[in-house]
MIVOKE-339092 format. One record per residue (C-alpha): residue number from 1; residue in one letter; x, y, z. Coordinates in steps of 0.05 Angstrom, whole numbers. Layout:
BEGIN
<NUM; 'A'; <X; Y; Z>>
...
// end
This chain:
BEGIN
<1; 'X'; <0; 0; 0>>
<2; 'X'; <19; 75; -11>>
<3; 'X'; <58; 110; 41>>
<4; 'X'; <7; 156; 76>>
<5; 'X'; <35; 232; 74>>
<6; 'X'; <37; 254; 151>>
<7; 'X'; <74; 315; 164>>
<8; 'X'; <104; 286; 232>>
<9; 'X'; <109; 212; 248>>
<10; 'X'; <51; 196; 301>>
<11; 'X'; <77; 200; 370>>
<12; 'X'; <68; 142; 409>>
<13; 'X'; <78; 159; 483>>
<14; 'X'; <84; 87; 509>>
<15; 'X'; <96; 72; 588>>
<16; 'X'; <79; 30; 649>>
<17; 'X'; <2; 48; 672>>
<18; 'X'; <0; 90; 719>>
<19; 'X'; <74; 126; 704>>
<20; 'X'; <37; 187; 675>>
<21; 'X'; <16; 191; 601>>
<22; 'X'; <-54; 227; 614>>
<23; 'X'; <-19; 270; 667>>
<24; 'X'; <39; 289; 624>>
<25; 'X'; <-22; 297; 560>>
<26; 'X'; <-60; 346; 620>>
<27; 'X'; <1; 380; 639>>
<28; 'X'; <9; 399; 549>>
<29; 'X'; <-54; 424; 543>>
<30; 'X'; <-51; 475; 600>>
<31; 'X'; <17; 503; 575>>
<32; 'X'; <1; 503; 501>>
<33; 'X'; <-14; 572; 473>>
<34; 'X'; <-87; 589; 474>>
<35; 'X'; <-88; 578; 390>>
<36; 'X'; <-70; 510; 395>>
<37; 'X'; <-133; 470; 387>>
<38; 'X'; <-137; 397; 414>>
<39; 'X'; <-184; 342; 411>>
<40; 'X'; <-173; 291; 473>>
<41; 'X'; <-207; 217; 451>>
<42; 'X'; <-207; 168; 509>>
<43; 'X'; <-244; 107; 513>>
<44; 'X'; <-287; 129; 581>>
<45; 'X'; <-339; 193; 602>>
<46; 'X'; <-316; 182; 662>>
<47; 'X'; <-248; 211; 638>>
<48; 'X'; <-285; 258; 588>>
<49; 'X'; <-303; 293; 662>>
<50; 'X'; <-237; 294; 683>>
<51; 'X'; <-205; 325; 625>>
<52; 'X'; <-265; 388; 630>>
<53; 'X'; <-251; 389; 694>>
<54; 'X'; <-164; 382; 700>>
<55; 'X'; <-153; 418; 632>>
<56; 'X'; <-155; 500; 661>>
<57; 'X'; <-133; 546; 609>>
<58; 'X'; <-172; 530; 553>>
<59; 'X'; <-241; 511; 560>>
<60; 'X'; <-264; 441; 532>>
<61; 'X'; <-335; 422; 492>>
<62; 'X'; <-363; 352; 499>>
<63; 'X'; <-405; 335; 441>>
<64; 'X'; <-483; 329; 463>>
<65; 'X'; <-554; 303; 440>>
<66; 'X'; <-590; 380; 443>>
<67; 'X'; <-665; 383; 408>>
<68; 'X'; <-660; 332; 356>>
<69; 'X'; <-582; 342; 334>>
<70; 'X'; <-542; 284; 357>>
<71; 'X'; <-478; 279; 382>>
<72; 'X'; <-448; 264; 314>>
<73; 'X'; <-473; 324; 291>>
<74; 'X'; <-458; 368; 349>>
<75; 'X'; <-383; 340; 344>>
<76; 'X'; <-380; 367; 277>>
<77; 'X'; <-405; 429; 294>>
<78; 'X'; <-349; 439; 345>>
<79; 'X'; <-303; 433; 298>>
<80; 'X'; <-332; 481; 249>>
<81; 'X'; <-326; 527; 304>>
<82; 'X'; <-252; 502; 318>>
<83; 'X'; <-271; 489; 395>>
<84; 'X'; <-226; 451; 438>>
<85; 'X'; <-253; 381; 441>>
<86; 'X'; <-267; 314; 491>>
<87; 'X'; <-300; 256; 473>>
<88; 'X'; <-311; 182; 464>>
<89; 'X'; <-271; 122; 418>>
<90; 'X'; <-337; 104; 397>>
<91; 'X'; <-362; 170; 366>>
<92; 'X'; <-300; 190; 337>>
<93; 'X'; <-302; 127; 301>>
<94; 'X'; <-352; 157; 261>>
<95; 'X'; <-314; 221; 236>>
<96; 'X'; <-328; 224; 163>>
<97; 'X'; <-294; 267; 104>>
<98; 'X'; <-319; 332; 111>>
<99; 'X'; <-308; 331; 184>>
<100; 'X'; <-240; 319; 174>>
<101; 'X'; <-232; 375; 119>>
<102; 'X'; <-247; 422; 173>>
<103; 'X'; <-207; 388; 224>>
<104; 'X'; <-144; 398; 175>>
<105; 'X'; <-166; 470; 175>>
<106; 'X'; <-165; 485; 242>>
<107; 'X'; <-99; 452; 251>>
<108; 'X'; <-119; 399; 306>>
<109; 'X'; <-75; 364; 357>>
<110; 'X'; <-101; 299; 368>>
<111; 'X'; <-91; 261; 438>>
<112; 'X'; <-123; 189; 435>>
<113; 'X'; <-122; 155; 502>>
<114; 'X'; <-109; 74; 484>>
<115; 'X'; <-114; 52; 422>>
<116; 'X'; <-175; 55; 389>>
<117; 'X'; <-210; 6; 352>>
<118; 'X'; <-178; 0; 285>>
<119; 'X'; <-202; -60; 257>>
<120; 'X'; <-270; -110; 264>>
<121; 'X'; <-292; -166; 227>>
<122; 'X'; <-361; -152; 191>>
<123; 'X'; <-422; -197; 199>>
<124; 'X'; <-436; -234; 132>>
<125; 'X'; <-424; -303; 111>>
<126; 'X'; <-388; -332; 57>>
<127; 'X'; <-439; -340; 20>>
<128; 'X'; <-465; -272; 22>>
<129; 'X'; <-392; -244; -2>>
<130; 'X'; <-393; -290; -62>>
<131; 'X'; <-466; -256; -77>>
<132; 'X'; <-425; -191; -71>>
<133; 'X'; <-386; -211; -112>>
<134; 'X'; <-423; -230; -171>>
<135; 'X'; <-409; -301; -169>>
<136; 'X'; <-471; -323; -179>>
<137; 'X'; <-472; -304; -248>>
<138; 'X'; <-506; -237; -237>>
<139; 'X'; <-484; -162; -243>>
<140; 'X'; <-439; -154; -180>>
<141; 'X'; <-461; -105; -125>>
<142; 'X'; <-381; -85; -109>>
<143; 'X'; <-319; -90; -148>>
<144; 'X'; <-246; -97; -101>>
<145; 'X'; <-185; -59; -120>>
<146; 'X'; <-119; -68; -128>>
<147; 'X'; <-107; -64; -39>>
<148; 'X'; <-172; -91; -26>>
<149; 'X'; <-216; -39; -12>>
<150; 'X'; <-291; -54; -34>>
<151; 'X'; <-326; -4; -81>>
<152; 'X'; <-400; -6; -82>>
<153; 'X'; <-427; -8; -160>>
<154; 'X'; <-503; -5; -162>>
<155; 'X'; <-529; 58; -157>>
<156; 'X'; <-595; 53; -130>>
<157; 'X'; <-600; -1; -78>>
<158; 'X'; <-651; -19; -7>>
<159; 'X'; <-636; -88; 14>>
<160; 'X'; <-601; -134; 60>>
<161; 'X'; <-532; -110; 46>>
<162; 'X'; <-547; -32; 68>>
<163; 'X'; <-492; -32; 125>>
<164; 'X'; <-446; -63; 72>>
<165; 'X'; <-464; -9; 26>>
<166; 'X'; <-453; 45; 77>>
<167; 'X'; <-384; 25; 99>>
<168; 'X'; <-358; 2; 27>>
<169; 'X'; <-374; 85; 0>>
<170; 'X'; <-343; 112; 55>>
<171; 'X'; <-272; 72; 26>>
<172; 'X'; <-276; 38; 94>>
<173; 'X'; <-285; -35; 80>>
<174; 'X'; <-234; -81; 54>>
<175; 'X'; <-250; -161; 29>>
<176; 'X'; <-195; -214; 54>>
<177; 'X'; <-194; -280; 11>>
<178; 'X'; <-275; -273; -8>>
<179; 'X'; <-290; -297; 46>>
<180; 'X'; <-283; -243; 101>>
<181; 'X'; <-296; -171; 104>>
<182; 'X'; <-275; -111; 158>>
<183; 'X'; <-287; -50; 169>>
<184; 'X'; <-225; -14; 174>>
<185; 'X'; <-212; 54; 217>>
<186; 'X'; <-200; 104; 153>>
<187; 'X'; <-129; 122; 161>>
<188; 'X'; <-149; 188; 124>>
<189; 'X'; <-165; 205; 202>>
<190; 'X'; <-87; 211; 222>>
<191; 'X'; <-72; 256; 158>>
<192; 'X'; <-123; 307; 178>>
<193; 'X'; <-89; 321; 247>>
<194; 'X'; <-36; 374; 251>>
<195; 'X'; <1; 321; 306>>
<196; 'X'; <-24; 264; 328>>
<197; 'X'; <-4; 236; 406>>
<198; 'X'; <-34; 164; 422>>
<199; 'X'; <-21; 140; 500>>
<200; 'X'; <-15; 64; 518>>
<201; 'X'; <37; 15; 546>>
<202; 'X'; <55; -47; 496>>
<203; 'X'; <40; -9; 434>>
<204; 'X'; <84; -67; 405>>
<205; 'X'; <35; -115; 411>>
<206; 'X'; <-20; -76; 394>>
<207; 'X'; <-72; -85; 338>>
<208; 'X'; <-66; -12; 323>>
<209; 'X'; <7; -19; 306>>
<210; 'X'; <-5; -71; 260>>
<211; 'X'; <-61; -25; 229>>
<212; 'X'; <-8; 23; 221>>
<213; 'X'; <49; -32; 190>>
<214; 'X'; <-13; -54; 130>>
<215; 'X'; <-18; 24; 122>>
<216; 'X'; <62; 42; 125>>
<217; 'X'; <37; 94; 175>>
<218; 'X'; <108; 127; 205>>
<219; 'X'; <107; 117; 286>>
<220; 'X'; <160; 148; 340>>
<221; 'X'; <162; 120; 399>>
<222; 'X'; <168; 162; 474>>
<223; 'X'; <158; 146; 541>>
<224; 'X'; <141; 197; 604>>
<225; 'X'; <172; 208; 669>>
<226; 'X'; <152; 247; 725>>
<227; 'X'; <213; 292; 752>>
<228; 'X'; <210; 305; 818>>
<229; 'X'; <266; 366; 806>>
<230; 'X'; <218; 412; 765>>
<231; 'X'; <150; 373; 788>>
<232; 'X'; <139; 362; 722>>
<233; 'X'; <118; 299; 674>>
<234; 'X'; <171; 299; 607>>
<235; 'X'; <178; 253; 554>>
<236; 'X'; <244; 215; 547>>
<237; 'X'; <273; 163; 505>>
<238; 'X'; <221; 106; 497>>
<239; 'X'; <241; 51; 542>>
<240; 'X'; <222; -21; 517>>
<241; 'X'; <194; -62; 564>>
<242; 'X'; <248; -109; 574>>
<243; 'X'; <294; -50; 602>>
<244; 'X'; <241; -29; 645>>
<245; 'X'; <255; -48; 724>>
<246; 'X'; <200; -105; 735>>
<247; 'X'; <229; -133; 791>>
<248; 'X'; <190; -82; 835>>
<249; 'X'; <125; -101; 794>>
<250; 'X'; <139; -178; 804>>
<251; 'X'; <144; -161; 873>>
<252; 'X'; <73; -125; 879>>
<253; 'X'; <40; -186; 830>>
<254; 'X'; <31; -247; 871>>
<255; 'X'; <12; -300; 834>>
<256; 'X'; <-25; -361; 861>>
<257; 'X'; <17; -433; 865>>
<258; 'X'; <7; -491; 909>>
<259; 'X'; <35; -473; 968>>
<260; 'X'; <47; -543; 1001>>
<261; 'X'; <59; -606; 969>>
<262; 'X'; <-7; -643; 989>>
<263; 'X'; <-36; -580; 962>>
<264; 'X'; <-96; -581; 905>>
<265; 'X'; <-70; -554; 843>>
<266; 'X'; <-114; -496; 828>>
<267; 'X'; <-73; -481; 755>>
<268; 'X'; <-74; -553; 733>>
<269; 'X'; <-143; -543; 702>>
<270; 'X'; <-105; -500; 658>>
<271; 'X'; <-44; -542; 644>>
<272; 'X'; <-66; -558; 570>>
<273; 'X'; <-33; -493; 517>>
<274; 'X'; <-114; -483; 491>>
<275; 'X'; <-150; -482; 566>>
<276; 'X'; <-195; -432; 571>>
<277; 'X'; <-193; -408; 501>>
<278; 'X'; <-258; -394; 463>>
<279; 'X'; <-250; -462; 432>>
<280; 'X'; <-236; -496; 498>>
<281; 'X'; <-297; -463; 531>>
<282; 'X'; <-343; -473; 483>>
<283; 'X'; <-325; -547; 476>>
<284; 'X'; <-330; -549; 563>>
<285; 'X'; <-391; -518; 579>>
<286; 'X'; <-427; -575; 566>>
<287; 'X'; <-378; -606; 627>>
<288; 'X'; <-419; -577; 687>>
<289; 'X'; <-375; -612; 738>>
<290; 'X'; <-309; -577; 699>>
<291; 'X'; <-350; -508; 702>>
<292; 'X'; <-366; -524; 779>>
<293; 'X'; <-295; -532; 791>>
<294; 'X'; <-269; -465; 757>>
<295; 'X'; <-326; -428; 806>>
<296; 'X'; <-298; -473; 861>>
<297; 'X'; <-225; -455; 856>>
<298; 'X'; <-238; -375; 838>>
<299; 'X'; <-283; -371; 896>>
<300; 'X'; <-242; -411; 940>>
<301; 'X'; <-175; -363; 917>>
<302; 'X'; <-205; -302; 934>>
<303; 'X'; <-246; -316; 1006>>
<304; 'X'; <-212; -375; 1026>>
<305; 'X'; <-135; -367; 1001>>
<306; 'X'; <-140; -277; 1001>>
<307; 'X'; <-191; -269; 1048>>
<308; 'X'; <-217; -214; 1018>>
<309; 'X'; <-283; -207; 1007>>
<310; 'X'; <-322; -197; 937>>
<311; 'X'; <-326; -125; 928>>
<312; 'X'; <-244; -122; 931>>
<313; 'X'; <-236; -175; 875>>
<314; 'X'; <-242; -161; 799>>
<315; 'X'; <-241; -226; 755>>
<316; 'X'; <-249; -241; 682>>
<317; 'X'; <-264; -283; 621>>
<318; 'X'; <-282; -279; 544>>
<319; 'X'; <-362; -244; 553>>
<320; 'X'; <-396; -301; 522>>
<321; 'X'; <-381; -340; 582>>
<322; 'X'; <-389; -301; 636>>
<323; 'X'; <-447; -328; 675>>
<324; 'X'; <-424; -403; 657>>
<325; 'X'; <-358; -384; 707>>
<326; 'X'; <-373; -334; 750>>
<327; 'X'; <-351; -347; 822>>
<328; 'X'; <-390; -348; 876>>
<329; 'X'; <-409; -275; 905>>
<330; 'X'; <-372; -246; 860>>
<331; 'X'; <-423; -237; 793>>
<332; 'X'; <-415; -170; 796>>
<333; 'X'; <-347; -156; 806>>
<334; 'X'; <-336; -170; 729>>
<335; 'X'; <-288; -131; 697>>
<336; 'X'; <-286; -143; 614>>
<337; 'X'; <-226; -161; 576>>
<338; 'X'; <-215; -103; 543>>
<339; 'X'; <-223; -51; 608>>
<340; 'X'; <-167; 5; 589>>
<341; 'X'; <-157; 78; 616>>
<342; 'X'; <-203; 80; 679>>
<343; 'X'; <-197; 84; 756>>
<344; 'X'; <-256; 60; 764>>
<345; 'X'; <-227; -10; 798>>
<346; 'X'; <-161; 10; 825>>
<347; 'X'; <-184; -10; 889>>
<348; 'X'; <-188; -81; 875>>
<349; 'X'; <-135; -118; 910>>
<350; 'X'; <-148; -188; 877>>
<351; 'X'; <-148; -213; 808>>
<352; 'X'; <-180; -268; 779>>
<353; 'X'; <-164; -279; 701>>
<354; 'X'; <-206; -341; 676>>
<355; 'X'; <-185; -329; 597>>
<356; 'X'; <-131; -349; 543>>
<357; 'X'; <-131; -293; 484>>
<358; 'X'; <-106; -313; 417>>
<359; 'X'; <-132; -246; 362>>
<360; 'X'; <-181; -270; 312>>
<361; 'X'; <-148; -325; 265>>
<362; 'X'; <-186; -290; 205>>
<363; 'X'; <-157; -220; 222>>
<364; 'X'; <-89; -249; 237>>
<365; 'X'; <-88; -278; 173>>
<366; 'X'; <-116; -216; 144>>
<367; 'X'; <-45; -185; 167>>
<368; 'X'; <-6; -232; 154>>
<369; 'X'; <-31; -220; 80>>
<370; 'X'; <-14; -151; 77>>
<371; 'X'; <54; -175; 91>>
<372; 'X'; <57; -152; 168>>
<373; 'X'; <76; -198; 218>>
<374; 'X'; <43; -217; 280>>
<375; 'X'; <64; -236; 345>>
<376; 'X'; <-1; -270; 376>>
<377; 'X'; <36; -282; 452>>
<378; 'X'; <53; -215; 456>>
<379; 'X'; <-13; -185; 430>>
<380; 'X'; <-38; -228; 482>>
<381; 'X'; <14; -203; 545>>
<382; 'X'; <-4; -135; 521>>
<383; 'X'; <-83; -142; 529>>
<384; 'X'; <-63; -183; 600>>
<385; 'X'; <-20; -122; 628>>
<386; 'X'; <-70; -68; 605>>
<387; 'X'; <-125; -111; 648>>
<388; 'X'; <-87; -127; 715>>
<389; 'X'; <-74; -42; 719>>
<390; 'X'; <-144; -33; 726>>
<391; 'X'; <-136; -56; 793>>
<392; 'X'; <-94; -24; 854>>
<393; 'X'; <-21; -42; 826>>
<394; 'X'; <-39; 22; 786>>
<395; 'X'; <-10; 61; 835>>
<396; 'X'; <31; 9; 867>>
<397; 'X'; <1; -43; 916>>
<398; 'X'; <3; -105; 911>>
<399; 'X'; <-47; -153; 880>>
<400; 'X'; <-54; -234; 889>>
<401; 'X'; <-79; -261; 820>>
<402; 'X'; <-108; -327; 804>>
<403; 'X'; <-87; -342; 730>>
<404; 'X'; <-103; -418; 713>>
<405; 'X'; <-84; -412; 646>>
<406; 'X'; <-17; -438; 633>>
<407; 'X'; <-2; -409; 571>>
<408; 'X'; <-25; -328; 592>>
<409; 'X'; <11; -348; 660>>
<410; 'X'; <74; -365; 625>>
<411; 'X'; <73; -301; 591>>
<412; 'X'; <67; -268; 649>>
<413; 'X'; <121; -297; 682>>
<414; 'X'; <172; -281; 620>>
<415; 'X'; <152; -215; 620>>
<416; 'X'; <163; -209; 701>>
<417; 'X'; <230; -241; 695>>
<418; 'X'; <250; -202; 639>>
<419; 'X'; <256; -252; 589>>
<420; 'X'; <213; -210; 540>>
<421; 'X'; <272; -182; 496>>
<422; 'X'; <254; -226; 430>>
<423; 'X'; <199; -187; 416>>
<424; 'X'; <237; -130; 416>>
<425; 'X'; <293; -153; 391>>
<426; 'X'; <265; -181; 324>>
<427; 'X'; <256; -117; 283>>
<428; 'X'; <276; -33; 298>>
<429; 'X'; <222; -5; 342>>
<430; 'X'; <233; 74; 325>>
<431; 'X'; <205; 86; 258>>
<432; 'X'; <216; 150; 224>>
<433; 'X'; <207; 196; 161>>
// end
């Protein structure tokens, strides 16, 4: 694909939760000279407050619903009137062209907290995409060029396939083998922004930056310090993970092993690579003594082993399962996979992660296609790391966790003891004009 023409290389500002990054991003905005415009994304309201409220010298808009005009429209609005800007992942997902004209216009700084959703699989079967497709004999409803971007071809069209419609005119839908389809975050969105700044930890083994290898988007890396000299946050040198000092983090993550020899073996119900993977949970449901047992040990971990009780424990698994393994007491302490950038749990003091992730096989291969490579145990470590500093580690307690899975425990463990440097090691990080 065609290098896309940024004037700067997106900044990644990539460190440890909790060292600072929205801080550091609060800090910018209040000493930036009252013509710089920004618009702060973040996956949360509850940090859309925070930003109104911690951001002083400018003063920020949050897109609303007002007399009919929704919050799409009121966003683009805003930026017709070049206001300083907070809001959600999920409605700036749906920025479209003209939007972003005017965005260029004003001369935007963007700040997206986490990574936003780049990528998703679209619902349709097979054998809808070979209707698509025209291989039923009949005219074809889209055409795919030459990077696989769907173009819609009948003018004049109500049917089944409107949401397919939608996303293929907006350039926003590419076709993988004909026999998937996804929606793909326009990358047109990075071009538009005078500088772009996105804050996470493990960029690395992030989705986005494999959105950003298919699309030979340019990325430099940072990280962010606080220094205690000037009382200020600064960016420095991006430190990879593996240099980082995890021996204080090992310390403050205390995870669960048989204690005693004639000790049960919570983790051995994991021992097998695949436990508690989609596959292996949807082929053990069916097992209600197996499904007894993971309530049994995860209950048992957190009042019996911890004794804590429920409302200090924040556990997980993939959504579908939830109420098949929820412990005991503890329904509503569920926390979801994919939990980045709030507070709202760092009081939890134990951890219970009932899941193995492995990324979509369809959009791995999808990637793998467009020639980037993937690195599914560290995509994995990332989305593990990003969960556990929801809870009170965040700003450095300690945590007991209960992770039966041998594989994600494994990972863990590599990463604690830094063994991590191979996926660092494999390819240059910093990426420049």
């Amino acid at each position: 694909m065609e290098q896309l023409n940024i004037q700067n290389p997106i900044n990644i500002i990539d460190a440890t939760c909790g060292r600072g990054k929205t801080s550091w991003a609060i800090q910018s905005m209040n000493e930036a000279d009252e013509t710089e415009k920004f618009m702060f994304i973040t996956p949360f309201l509850s940090e859309v407050k925070r930003i109104k409220k911690s951001v002083t010298n400018r003063k920020y808009y949050e897109p609303e619903v007002d007399k009919g005009v929704t919050k799409l429209d009121s966003l683009k609005k805003l930026v017709r009137l070049g206001k300083n800007i907070v809001s959600t992942h999920e409605l700036f997902s749906n920025i479209d062209e003209v939007t972003l004209g005017h965005i260029a216009s004003q001369k935007y700084t963007l700040i997206l907290d986490e990574v936003a959703n780049v990528i998703e699989q679209a619902q349709i079967s097979k054998d809808d995409i070979k209707l698509l497709l025209g291989h039923d004999g009949n005219e074809p409803y889209v055409t795919v060029d030459e990077n696989g971007f769907v173009e819609w071809k009948r003018e004049q069209y109500d049917g089944a396939f409107n949401r397919i419609e939608r996303l293929a005119r907006t350039n926003n839908l590419m076709i993988f083998n004909d026999t998937a389809m996804f929606w793909t975050f326009p990358v047109s969105v990075f071009k538009a922004f005078k500088k772009v700044n996105i804050l996470t930890y493990m960029f690395w083994g992030q989705s986005q930056r494999y959105y950003f290898k298919m699309f030979n988007v340019d990325t430099y890396f940072q990280s962010v310090e606080f220094d205690k000299s000037t009382n200020r946050f600064e960016l420095v040198p991006y430190v990879k993970p593996t240099k980082e000092n995890v021996e204080l983090l090992k310390q403050r993550i205390k995870i669960y092993y048989p204690s005693k020899s004639n000790e049960k073996n919570m983790n051995e119900i994991g021992d097998k690579r695949g436990a508690f993977s989609r596959s292996w949970l949807t082929n053990s449901v069916k097992d209600e003594e197996l499904m007894k047992q993971i309530k049994k040990h995860s209950y048992n971990f957190y009042w019996n082993k911890c004794k804590v009780k429920s409302d200090g424990v924040m556990w997980t698994c993939l959504k579908d399962f939830e109420k098949k393994v929820s412990p005991k007491s503890a329904a509503k302490q569920f926390v979801s996979l994919t939990a980045r950038a709030t507070n709202d749990y760092i009081d939890k003091e134990v951890c219970i992660y009932l899941a193995n992730r492995f990324m979509n096989p369809v959009e791995k291969r999808f990637f793998q296609f467009h020639k980037v490579k993937v690195d599914e145990d560290f995509w994995a470590l990332s989305e593990l790391i990003q969960w556990l500093f929801r809870s009170r580690i965040r700003r450095g307690e300690t945590i007991d966790l209960y992770i039966p899975s041998s594989r994600m425990r494994g990972l863990l463990e590599t990463y604690l003891n830094g063994e991590a440097v191979a996926w660092f090691e494999q390819e240059e990080i910093f990426i420049t004009n």
